[in-house]
FIPA-20753 format. One record per residue: residue in three letters; chain; x negated, y negated, z negated of N, C-alpha, C, O, CB in turn. Coordinates in Angstrom, 3 decimals. Each point is the difference from the previous one (the first is absolute). Glycine has a CB too. Layout:
ZALUM  resn  chain      n.px      n.py      n.pz     ca.px     ca.py     ca.pz      c.px      c.py      c.pz      o.px      o.py      o.pz     cb.px     cb.py     cb.pz
ZALUM   ALA      A         X         Y         Z         X         Y         Z         X         Y         Z         X         Y         Z         X         Y         Z
...
END
This chain:
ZALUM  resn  chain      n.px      n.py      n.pz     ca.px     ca.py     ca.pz      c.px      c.py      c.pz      o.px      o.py      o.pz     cb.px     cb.py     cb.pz
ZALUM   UNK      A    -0.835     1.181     0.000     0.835    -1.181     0.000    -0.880    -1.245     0.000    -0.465    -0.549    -0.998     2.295     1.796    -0.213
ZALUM   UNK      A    -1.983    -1.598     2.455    -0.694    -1.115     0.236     0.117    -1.442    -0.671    -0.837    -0.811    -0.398     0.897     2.143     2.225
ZALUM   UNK      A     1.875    -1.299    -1.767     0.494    -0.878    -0.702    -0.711    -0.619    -0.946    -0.520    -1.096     0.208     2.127     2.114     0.309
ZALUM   UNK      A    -1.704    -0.367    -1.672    -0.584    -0.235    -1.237    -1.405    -1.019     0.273    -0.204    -0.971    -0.729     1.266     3.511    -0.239
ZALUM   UNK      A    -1.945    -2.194     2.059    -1.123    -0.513    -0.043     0.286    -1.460     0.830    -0.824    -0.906    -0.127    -0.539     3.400    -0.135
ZALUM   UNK      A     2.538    -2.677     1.098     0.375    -1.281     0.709     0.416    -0.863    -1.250    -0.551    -0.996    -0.466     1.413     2.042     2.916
ZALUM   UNK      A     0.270    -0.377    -2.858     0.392    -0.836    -1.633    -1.204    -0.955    -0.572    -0.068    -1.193    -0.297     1.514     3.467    -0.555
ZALUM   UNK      A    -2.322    -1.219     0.842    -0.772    -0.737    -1.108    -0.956    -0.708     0.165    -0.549    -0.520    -0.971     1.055     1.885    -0.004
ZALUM   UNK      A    -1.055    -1.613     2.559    -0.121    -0.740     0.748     1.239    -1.207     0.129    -0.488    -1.085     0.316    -1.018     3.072     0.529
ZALUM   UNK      A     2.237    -2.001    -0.934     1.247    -0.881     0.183    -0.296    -1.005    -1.229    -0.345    -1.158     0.235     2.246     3.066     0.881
ZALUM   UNK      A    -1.742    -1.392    -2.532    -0.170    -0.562    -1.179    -1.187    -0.837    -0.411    -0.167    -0.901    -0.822     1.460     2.647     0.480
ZALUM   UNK      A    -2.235    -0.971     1.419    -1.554    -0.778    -0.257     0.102    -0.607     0.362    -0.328    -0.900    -0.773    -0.968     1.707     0.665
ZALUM   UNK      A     1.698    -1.332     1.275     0.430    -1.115     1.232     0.918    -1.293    -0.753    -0.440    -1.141    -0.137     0.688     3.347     2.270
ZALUM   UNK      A     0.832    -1.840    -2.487     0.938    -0.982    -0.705    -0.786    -0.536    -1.015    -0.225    -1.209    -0.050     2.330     2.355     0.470
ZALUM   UNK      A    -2.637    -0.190    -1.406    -0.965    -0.725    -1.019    -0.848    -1.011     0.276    -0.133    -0.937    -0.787     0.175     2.742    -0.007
ZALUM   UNK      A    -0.746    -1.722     2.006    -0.627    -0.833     0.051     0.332    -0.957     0.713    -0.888    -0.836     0.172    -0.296     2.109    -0.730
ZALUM   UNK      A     1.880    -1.407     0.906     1.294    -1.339     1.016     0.331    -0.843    -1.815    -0.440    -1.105    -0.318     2.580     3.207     3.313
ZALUM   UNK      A    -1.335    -1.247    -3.843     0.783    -0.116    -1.226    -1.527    -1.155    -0.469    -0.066    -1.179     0.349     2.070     4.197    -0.953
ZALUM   UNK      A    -2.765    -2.504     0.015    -1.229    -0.247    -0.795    -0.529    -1.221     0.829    -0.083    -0.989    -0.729    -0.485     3.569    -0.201
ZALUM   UNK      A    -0.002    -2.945     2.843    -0.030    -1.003     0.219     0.955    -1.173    -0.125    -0.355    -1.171     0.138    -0.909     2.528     0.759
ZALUM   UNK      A     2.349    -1.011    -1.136     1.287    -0.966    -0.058     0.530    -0.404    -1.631     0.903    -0.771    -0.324    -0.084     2.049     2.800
ZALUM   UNK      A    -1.587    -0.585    -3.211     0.540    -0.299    -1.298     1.121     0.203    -0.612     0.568    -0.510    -0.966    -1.727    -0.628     1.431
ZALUM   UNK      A     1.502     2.441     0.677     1.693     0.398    -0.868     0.007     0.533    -1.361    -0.885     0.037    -0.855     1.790     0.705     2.982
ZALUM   UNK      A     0.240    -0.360    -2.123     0.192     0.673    -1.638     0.749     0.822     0.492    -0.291     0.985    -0.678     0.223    -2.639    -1.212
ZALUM   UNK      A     1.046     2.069     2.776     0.128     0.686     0.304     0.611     0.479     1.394    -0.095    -1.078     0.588    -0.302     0.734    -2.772
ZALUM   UNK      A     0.941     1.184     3.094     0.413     0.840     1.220     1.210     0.280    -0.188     0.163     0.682    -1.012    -2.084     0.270     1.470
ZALUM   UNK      A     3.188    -1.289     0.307     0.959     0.224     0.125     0.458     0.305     0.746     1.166     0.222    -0.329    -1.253    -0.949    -0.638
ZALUM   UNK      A    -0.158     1.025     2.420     0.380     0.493     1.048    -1.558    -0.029     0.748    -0.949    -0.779    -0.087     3.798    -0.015    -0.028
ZALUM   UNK      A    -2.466     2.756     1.321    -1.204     0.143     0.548     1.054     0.460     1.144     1.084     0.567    -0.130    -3.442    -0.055    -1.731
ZALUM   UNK      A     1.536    -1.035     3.264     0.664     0.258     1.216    -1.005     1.178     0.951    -1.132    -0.272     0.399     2.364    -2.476    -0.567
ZALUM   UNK      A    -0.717     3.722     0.344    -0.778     0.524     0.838     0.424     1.025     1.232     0.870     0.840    -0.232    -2.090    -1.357    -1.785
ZALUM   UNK      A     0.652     0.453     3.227     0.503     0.341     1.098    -0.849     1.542     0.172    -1.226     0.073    -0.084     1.868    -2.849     1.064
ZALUM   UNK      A     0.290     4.009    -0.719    -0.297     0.653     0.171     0.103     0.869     1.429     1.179     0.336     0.106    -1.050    -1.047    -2.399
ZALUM   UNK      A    -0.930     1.221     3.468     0.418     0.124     1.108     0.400     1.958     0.198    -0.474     0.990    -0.558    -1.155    -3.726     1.331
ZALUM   UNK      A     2.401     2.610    -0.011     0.452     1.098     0.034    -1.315     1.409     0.720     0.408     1.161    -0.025     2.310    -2.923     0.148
ZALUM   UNK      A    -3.839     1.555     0.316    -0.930     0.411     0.352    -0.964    -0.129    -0.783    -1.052     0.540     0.345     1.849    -0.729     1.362
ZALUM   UNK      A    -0.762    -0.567    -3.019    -0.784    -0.025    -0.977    -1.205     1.072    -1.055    -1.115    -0.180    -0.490     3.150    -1.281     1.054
ZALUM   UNK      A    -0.890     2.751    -0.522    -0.140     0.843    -0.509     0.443     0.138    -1.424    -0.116     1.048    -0.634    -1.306    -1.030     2.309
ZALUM   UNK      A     1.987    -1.236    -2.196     0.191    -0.015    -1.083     1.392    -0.122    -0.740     0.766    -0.927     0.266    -2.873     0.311     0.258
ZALUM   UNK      A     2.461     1.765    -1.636     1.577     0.152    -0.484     0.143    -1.474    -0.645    -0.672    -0.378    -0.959     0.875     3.288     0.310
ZALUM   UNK      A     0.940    -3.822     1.433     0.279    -0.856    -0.729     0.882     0.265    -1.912     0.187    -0.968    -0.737    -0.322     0.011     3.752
ZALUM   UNK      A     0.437     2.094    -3.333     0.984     0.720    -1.185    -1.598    -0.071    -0.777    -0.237    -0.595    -1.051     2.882     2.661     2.205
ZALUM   UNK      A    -3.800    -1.158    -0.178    -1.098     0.236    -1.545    -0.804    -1.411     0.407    -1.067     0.153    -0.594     0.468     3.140     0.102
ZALUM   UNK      A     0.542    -4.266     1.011    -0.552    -1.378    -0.193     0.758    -0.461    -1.267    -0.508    -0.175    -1.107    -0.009    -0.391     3.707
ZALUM   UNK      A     1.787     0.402    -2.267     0.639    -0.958    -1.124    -0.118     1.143    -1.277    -0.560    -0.631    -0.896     2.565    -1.123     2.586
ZALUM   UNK      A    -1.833     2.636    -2.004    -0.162     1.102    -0.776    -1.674     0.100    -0.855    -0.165     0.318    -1.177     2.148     0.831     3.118
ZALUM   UNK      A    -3.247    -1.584    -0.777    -1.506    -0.442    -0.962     0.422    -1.052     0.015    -1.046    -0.625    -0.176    -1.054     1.772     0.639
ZALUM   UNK      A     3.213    -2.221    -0.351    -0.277    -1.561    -0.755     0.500     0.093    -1.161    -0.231    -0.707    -0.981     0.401    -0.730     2.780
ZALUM   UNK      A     0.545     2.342    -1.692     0.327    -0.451    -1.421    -0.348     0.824    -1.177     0.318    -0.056    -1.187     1.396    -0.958     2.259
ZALUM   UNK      A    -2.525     1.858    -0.319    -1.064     0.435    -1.460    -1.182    -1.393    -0.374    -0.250    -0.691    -0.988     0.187     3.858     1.898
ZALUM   UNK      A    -0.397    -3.074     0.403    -1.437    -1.368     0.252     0.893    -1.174    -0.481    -0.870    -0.446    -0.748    -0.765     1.206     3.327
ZALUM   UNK      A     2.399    -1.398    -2.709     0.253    -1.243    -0.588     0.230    -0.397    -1.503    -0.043    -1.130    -0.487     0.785     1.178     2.577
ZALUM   UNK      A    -0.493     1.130    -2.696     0.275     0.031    -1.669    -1.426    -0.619    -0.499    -1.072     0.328     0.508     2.814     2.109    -0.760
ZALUM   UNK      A    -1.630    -3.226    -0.641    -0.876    -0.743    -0.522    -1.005    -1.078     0.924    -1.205    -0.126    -0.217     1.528     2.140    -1.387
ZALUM   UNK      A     0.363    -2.684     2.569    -0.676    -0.638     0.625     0.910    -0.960     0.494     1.193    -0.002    -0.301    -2.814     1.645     0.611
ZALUM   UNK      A     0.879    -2.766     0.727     0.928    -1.231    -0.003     1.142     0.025     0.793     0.699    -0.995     0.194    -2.500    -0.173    -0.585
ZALUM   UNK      A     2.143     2.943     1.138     0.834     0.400     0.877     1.064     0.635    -0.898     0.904     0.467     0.692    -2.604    -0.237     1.249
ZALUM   UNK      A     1.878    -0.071    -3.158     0.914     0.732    -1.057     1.039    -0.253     0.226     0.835     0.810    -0.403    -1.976    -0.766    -1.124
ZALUM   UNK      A     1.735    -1.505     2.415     1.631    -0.250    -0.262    -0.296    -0.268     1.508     0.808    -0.716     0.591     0.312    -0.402    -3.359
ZALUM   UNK      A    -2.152     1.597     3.435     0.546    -0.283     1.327     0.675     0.604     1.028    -0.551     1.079     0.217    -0.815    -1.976    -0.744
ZALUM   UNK      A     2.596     0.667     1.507     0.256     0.975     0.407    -0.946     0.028     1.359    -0.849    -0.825     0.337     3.216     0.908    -1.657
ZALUM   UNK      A    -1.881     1.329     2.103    -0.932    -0.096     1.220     1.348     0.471     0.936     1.073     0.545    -0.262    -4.067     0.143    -0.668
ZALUM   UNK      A     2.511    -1.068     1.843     0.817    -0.946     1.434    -0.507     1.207     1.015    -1.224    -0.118     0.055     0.900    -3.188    -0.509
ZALUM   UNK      A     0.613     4.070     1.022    -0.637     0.886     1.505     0.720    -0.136     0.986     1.165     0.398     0.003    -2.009     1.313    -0.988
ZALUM   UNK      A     0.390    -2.184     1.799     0.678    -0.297     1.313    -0.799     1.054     1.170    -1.142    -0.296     0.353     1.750    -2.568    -1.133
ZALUM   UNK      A    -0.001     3.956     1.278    -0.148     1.102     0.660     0.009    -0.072     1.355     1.019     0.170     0.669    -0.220     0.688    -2.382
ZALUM   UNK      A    -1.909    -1.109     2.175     0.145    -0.548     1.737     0.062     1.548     1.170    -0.793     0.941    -0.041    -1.161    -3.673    -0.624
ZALUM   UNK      A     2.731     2.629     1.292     0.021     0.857     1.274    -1.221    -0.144     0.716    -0.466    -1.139    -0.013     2.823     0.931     0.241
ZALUM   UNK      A    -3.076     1.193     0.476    -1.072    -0.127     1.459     1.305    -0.471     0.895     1.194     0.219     0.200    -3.479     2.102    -0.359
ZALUM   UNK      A     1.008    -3.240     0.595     0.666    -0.660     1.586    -1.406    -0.305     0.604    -1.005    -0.553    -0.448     3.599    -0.887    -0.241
ZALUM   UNK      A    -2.261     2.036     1.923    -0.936     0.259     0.805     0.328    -0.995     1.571     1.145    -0.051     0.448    -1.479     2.742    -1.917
ZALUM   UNK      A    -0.964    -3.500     2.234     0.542    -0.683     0.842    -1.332     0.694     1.095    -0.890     0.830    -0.187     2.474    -3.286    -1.333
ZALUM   UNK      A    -1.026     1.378     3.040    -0.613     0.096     0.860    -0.996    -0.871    -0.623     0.419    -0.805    -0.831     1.169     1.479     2.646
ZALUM   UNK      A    -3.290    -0.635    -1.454    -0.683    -1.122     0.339     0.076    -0.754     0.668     0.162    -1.162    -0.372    -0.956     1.968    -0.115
ZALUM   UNK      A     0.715    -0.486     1.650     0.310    -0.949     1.272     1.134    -0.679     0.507    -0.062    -0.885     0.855    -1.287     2.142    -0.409
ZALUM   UNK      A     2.507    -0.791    -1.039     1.103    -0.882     0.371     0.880    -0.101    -1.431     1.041    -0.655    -0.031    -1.012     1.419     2.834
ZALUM   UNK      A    -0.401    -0.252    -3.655     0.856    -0.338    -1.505     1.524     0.892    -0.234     0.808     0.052    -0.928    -1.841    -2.838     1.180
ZALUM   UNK      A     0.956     3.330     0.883     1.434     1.136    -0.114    -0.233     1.339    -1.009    -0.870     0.870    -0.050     1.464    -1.428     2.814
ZALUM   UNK      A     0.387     0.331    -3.388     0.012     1.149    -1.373     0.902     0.922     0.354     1.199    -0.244    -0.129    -1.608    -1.248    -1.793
ZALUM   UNK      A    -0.093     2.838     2.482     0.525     1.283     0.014     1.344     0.357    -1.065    -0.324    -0.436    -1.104    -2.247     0.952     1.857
ZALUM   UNK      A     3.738     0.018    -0.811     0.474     0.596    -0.816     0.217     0.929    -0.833    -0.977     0.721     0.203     1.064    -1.686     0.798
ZALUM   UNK      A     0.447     1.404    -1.714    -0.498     0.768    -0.855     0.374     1.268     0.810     0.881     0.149     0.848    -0.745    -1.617    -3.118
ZALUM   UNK      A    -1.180     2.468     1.706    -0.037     1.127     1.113    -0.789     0.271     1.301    -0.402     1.016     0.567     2.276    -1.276    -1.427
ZALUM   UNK      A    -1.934    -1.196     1.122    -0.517     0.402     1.936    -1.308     0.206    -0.512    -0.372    -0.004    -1.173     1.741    -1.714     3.305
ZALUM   UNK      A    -2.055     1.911    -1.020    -1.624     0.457    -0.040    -0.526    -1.517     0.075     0.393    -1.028     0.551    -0.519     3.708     0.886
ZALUM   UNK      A    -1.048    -2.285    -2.331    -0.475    -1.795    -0.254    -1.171    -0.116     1.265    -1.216     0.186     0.024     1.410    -0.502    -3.309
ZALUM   UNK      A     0.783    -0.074     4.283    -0.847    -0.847     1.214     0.939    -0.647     0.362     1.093     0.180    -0.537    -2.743     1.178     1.452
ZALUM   UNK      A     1.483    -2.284     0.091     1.102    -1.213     0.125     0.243     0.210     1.007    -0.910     0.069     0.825     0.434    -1.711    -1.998
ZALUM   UNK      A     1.967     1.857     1.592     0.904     0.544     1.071    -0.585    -1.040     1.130    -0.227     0.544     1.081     2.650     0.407    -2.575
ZALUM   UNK      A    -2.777    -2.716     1.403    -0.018    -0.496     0.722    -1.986    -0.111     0.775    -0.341    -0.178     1.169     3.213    -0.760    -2.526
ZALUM   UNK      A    -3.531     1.084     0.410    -1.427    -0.341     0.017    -0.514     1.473     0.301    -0.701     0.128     1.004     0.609    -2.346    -2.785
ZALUM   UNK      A     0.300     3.065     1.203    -0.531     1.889    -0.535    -1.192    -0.370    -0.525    -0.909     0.789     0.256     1.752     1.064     1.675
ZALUM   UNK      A    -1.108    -2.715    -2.525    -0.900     0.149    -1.135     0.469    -0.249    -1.339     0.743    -0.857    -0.477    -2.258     0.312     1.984
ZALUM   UNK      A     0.718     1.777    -2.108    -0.197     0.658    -1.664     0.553    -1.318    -0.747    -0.702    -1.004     0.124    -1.827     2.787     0.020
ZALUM   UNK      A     3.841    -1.904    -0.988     0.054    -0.537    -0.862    -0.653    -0.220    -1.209    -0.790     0.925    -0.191     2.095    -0.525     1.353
ZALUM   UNK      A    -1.324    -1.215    -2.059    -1.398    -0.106    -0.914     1.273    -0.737    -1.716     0.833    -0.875    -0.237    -3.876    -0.126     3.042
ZALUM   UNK      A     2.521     1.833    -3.300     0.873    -0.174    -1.734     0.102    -1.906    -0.304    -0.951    -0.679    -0.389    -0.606     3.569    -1.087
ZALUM   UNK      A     2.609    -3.283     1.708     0.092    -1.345    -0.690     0.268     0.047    -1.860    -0.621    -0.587    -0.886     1.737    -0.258     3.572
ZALUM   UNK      A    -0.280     1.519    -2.746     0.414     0.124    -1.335     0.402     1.258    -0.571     0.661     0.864     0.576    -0.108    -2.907    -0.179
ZALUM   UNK      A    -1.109     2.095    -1.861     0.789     1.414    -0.810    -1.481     0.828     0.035    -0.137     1.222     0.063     3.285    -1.012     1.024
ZALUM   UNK      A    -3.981    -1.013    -1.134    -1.369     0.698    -0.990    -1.049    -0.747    -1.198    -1.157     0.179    -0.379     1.078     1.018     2.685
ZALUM   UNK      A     1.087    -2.027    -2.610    -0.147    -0.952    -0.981     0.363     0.320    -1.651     1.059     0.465    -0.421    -0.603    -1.848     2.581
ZALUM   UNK      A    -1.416     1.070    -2.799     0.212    -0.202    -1.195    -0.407    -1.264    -0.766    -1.153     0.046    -0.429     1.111     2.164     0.727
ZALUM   UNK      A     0.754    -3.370    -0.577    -0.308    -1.280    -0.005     0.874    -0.824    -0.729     1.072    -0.414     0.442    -2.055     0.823     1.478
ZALUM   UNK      A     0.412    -0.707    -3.319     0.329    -1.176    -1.048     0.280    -1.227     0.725    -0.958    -0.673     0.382    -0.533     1.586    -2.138
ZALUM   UNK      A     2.051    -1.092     1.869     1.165    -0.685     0.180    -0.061    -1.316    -0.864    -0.592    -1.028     0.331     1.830     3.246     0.185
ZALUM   UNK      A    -0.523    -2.016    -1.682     0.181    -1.331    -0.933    -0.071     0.664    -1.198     0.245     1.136    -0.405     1.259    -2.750     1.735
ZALUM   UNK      A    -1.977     0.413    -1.853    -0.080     0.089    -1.594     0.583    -0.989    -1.088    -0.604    -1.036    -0.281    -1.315     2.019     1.068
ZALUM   UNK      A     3.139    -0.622    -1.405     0.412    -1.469    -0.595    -0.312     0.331    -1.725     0.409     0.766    -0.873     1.898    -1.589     3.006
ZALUM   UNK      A    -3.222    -0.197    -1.986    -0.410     0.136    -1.743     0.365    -1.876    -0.804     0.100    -1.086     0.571    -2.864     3.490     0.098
ZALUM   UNK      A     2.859    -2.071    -2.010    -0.358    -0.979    -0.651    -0.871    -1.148    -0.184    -0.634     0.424    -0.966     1.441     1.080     0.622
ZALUM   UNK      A    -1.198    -2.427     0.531    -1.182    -0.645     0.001     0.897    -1.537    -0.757     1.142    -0.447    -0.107    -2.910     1.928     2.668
ZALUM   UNK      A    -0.095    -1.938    -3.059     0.640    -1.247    -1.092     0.229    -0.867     1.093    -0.247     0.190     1.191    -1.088    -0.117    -3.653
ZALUM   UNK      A     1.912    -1.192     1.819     0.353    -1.388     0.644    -1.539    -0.743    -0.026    -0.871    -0.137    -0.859     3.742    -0.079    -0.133
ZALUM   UNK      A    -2.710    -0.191     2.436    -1.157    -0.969     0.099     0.108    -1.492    -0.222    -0.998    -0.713     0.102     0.386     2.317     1.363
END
């Protein structure tokens, strides 16, 4: 379960966003997960919330936004449908992954003092 080791990578990441910004604390975490990713969005949110107990993510919730592959032409920008063979009916050249192999923080809404 790879998960576990992205998590906690995730937490190291916010911490140190949190810590340059002077929060106190994390209240919402946004993160985009792609459907070619490889990764169970159920055991992502499932290591956050072991990895967030005692840290500035404890009351935060987390946000996954689950992206589909979409796949286009290069050369002319036409996106195959789902099913067809990924070459482009109009060009016949090899479509190439636009989206849905992403794993990517997104936003982070934390606490921070008044300036």
């Amino acid at each position: 379960m790879h998960e576990y080791s992205l998590v906690q990578a995730l937490m190291q990441r916010v911490a140190q966003e949190a810590r340059a910004r002077g929060a106190s604390s994390v209240r919402r975490l946004s993160v985009r997960i792609g459907s070619l990713a490889g990764v169970e969005p159920e055991l992502f949110a499932s290591a956050y919330s072991l990895f967030r107990e005692g840290t500035l993510c404890s009351d935060a919730e987390l946000v996954i936004d689950q992206v589909e592959a979409r796949w286009v032409c290069p050369q002319c920008g036409r996106s195959p449908a789902p099913g067809e063979i990924l070459h482009c009916a109009s060009c016949g050249v090899p479509a190439r992954l636009a989206a849905g192999d992403e794993i990517m923080l997104d936003r982070i809404e934390m606490e921070v003092p008044d300036v």
